[in-house]
Backbone as a chain_set.jsonl record, in Angstrom:
{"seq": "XXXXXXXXXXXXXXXXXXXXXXXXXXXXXXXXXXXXXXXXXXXXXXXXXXXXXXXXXXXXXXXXXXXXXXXXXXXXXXXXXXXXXXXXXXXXXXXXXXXXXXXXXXXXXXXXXXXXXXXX", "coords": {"N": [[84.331, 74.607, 87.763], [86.372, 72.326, 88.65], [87.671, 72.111, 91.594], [86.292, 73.666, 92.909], [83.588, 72.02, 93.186], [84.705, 70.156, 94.732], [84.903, 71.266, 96.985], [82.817, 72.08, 97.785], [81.398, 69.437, 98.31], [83.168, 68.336, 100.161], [82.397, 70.124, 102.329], [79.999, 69.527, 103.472], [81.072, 67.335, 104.33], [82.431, 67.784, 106.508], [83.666, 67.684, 109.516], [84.105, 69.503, 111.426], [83.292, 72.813, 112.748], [84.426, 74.836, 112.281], [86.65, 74.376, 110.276], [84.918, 73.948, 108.411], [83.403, 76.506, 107.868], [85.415, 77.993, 106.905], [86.052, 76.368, 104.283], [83.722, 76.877, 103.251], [84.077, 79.849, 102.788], [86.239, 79.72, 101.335], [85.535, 78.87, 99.2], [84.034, 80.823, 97.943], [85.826, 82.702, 97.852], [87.487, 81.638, 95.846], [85.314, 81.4, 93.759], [84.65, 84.711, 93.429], [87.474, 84.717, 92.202], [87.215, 83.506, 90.017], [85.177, 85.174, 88.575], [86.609, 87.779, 88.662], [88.838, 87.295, 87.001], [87.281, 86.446, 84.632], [86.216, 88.971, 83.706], [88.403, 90.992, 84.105], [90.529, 92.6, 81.754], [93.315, 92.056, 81.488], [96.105, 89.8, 82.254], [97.662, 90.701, 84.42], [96.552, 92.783, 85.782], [94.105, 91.425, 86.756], [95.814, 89.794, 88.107], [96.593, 91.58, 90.226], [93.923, 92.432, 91.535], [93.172, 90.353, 92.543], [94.757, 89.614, 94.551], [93.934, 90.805, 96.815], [91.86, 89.868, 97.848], [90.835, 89.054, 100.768], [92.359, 86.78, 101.684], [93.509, 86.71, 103.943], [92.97, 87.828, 107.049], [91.614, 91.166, 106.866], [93.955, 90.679, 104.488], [96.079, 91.305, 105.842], [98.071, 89.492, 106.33], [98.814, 88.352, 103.597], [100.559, 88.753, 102.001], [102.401, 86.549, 103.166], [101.816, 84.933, 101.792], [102.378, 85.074, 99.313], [104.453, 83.076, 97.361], [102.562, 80.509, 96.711], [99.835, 81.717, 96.843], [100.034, 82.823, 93.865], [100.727, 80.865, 92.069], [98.325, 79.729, 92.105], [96.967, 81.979, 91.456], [97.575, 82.305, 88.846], [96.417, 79.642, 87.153], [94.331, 79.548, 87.804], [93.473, 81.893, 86.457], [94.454, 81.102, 84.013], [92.767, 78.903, 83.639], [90.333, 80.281, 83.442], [90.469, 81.859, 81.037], [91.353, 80.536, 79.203], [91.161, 77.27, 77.694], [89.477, 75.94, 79.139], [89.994, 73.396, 80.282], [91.123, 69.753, 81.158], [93.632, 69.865, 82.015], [94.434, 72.482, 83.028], [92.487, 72.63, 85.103], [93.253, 70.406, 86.954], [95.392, 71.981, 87.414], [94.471, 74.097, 89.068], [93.466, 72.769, 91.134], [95.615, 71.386, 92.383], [97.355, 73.585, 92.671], [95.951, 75.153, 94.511], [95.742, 73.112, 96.873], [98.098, 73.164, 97.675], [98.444, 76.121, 98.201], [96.234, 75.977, 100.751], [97.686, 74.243, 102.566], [100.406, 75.667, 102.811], [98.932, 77.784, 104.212], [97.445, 76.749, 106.264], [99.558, 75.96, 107.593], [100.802, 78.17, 108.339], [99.02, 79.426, 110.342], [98.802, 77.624, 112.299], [100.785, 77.897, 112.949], [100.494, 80.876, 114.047], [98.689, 79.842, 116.093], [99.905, 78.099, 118.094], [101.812, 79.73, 119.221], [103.256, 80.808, 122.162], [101.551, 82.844, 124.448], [102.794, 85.351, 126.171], [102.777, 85.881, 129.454], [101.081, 88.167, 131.653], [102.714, 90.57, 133.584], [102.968, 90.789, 137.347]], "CA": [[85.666, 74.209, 88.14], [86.278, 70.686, 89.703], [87.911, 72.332, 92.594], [84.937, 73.955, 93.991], [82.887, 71.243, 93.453], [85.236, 68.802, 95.56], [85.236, 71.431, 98.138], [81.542, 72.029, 98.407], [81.614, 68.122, 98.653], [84.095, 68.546, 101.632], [81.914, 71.121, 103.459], [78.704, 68.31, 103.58], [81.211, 65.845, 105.272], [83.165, 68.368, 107.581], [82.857, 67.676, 111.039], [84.91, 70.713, 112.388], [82.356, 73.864, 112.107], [85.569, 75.914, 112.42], [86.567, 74.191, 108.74], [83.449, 73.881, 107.334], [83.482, 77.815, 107.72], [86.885, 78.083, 106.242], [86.159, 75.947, 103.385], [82.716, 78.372, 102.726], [84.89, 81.146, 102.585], [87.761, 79.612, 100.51], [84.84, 78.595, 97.776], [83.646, 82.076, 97.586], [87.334, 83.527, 97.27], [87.78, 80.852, 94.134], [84.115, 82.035, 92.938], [85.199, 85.359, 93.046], [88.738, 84.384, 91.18], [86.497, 83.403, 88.362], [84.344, 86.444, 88.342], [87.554, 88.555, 88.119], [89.379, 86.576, 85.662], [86.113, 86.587, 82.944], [85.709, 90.525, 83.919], [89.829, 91.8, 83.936], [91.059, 92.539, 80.841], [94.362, 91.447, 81.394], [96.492, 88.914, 83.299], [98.302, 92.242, 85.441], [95.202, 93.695, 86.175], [93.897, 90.335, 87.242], [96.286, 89.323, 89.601], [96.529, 92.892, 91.275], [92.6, 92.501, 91.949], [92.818, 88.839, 93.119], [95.711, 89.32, 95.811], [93.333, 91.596, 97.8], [89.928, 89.915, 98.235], [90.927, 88.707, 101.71], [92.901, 85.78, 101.889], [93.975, 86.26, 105.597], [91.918, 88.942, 107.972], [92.255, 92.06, 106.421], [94.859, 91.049, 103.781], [97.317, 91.974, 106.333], [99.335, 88.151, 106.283], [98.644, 87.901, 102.482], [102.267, 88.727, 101.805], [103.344, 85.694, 103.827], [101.292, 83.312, 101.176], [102.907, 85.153, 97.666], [104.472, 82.273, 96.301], [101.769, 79.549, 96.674], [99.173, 81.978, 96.019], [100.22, 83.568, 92.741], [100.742, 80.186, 91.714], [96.916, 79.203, 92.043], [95.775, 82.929, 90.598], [97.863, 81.703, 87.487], [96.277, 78.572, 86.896], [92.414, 79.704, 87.743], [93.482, 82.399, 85.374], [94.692, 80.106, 82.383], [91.424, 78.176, 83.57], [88.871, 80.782, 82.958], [90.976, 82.399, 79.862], [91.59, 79.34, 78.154], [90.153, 75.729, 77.17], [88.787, 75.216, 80.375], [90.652, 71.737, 80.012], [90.939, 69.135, 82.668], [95.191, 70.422, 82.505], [94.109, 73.662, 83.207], [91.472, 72.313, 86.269], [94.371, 69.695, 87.393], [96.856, 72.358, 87.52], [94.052, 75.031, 89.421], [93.361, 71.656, 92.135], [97.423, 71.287, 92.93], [97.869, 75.276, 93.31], [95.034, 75.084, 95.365], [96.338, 72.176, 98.089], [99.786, 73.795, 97.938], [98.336, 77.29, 99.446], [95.496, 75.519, 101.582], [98.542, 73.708, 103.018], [101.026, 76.591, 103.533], [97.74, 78.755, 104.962], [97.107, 76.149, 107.769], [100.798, 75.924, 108.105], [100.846, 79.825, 109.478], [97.909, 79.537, 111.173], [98.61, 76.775, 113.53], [102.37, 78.651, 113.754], [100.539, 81.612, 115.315], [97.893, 79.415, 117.378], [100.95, 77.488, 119.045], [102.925, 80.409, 119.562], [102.669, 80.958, 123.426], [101.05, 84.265, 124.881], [103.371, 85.8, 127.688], [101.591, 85.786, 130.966], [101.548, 89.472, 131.944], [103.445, 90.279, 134.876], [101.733, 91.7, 138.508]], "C": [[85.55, 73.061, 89.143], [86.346, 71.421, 91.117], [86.747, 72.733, 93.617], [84.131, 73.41, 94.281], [83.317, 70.428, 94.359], [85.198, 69.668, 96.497], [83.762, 71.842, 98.844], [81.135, 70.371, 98.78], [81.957, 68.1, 100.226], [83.266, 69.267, 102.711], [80.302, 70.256, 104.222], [79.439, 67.358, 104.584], [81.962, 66.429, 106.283], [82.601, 68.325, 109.147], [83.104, 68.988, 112.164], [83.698, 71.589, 111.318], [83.404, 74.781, 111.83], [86.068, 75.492, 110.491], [85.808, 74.471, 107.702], [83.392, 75.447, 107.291], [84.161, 78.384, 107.067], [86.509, 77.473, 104.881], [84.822, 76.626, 102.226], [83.185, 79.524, 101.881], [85.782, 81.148, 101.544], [86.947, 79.51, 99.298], [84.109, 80.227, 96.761], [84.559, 82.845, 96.722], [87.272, 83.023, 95.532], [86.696, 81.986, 93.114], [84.625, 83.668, 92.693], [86.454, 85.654, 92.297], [88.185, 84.732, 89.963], [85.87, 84.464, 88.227], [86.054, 87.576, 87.893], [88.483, 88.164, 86.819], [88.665, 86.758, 84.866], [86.019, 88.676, 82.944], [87.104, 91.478, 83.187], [89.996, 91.567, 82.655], [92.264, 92.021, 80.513], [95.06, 90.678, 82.215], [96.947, 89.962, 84.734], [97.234, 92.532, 86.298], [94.222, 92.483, 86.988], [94.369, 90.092, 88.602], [96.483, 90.797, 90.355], [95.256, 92.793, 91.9], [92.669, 91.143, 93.184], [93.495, 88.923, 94.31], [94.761, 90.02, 96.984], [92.163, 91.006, 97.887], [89.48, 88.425, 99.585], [91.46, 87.131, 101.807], [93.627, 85.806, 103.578], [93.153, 87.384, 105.962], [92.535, 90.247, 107.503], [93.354, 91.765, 105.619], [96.281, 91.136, 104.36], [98.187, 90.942, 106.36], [99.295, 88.059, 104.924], [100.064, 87.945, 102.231], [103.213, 87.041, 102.126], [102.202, 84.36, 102.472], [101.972, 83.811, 99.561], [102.836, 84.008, 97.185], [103.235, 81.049, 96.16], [99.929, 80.548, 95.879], [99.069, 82.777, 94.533], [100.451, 82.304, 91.831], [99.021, 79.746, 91.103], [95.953, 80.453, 91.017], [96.166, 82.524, 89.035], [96.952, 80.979, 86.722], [94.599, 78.517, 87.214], [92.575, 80.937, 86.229], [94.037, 81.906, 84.145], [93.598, 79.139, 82.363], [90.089, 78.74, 82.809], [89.158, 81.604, 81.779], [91.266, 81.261, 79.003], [90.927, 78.457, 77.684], [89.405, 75.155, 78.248], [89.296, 73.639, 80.425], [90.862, 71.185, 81.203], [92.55, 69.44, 83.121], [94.594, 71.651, 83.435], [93.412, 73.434, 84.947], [91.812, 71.677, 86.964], [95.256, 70.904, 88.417], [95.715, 73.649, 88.978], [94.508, 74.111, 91.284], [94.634, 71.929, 93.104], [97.589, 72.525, 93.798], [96.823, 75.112, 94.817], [95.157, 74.745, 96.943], [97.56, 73.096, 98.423], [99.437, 75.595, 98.837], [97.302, 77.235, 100.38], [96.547, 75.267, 102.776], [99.363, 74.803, 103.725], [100.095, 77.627, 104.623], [97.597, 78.144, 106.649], [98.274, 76.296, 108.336], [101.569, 77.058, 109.205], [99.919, 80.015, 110.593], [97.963, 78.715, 112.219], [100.164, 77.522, 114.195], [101.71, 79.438, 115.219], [99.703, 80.993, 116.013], [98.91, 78.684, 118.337], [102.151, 78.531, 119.591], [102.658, 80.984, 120.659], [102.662, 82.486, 123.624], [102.213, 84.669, 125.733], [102.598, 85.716, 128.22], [101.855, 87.115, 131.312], [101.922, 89.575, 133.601], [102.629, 91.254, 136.341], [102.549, 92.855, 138.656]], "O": [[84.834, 72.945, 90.138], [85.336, 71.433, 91.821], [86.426, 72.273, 94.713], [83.551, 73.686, 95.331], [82.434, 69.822, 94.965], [85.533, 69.019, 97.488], [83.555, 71.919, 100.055], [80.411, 70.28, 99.771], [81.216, 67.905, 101.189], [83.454, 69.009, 103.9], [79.776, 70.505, 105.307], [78.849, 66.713, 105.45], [82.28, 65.613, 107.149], [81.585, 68.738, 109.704], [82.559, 69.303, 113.222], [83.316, 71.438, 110.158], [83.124, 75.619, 110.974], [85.809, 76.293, 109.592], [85.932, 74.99, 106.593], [83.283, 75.675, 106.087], [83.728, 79.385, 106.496], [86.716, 78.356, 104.048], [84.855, 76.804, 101.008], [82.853, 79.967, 100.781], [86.132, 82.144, 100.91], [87.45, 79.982, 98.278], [83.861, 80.505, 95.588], [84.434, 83.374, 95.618], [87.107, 83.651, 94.486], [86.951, 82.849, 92.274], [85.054, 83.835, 91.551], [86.564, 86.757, 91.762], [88.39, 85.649, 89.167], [86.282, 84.86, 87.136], [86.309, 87.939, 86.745], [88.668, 88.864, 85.824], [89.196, 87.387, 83.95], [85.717, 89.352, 81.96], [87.061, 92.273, 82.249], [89.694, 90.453, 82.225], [92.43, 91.536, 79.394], [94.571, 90.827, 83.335], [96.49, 89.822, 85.869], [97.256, 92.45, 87.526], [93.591, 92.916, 87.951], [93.818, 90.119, 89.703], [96.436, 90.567, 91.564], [95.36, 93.114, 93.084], [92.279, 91.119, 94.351], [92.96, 88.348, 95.258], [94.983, 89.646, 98.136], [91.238, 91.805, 98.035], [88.661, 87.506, 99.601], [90.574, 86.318, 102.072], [94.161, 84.845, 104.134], [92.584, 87.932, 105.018], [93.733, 90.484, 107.664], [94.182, 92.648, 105.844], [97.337, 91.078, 103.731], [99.345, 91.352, 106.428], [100.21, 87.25, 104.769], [100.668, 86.876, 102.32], [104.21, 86.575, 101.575], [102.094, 83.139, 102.582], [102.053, 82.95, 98.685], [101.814, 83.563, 96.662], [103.17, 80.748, 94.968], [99.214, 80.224, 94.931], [98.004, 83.286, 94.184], [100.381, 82.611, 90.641], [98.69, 79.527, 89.937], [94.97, 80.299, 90.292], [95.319, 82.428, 88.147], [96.587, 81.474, 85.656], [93.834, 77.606, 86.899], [91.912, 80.821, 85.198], [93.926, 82.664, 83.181], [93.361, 78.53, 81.32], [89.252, 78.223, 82.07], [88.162, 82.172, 81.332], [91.381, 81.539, 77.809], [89.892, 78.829, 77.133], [88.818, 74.073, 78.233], [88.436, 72.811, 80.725], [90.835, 71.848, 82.24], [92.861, 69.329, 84.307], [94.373, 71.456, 84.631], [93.884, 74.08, 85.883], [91.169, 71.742, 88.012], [95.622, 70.828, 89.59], [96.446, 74.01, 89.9], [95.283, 74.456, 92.175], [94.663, 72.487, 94.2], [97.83, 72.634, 95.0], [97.222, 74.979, 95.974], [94.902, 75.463, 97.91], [97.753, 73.631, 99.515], [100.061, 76.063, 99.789], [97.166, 78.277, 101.02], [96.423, 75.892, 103.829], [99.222, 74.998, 104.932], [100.56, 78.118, 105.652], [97.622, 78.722, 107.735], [98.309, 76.717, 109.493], [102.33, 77.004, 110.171], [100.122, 80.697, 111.597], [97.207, 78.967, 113.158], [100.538, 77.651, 115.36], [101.881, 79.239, 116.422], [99.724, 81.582, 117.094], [98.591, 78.749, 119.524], [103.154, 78.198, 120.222], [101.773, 81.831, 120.537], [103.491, 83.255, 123.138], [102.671, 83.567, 126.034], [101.503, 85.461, 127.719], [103.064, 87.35, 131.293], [101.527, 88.875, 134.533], [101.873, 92.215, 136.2], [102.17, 93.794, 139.356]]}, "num_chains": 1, "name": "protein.A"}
């Protein structure tokens, strides 16, 4: 799949170790996509497996990425069930950016979201 290749690419030129860790992790997730997709028998059974194999710490924010990522399990799963076609590997890419994007988007929410100061 292109995608993983452009992102093991990405992890060679990353200067943030904090990314480059993140983008490790995110290639694995994919790699595991594909392992479940060739394995599941069916699309259902598929995406029930895929939503759980840690997309936020413990799973426990996964909820807050649904639509972007059910988009991407689609589209790795019409990748590794289908023609393997460069549509198919286009369309995985897109999903891909689109819940990379919303992911950082939560993640810098809660790093900017100020602590209280506890009181004496």
């Amino acid at each position: 799949m292109r995608l993983i290749e452009e992102l093991e690419q990405r992890v060679g030129r990353e200067e943030s170790l904090f990314r480059a860790q993140l983008i490790r992790e995110d290639i694995a997730r994919l790699q595991r996509l594909q392992e479940i997709a060739r394995t599941t028998g069916d699309a259902a059974a598929y995406k029930k497996a895929s939503m759980r194999i840690g997309w936020t710490q413990g799973d426990l924010r996964t909820h807050e990425l649904r639509a972007p990522l059910e988009v991407l399990l689609d589209a790795v799963y019409a990748y590794e069930t289908g023609t393997r076609g460069t549509e198919e590997d286009a369309a995985s890419s897109v999903a891909w950016f689109e819940l990379d994007r919303t992911r950082m988007e939560r993640l810098v929410g809660c790093l900017s979201t100020p602590v209280p100061k506890p009181t004496d």
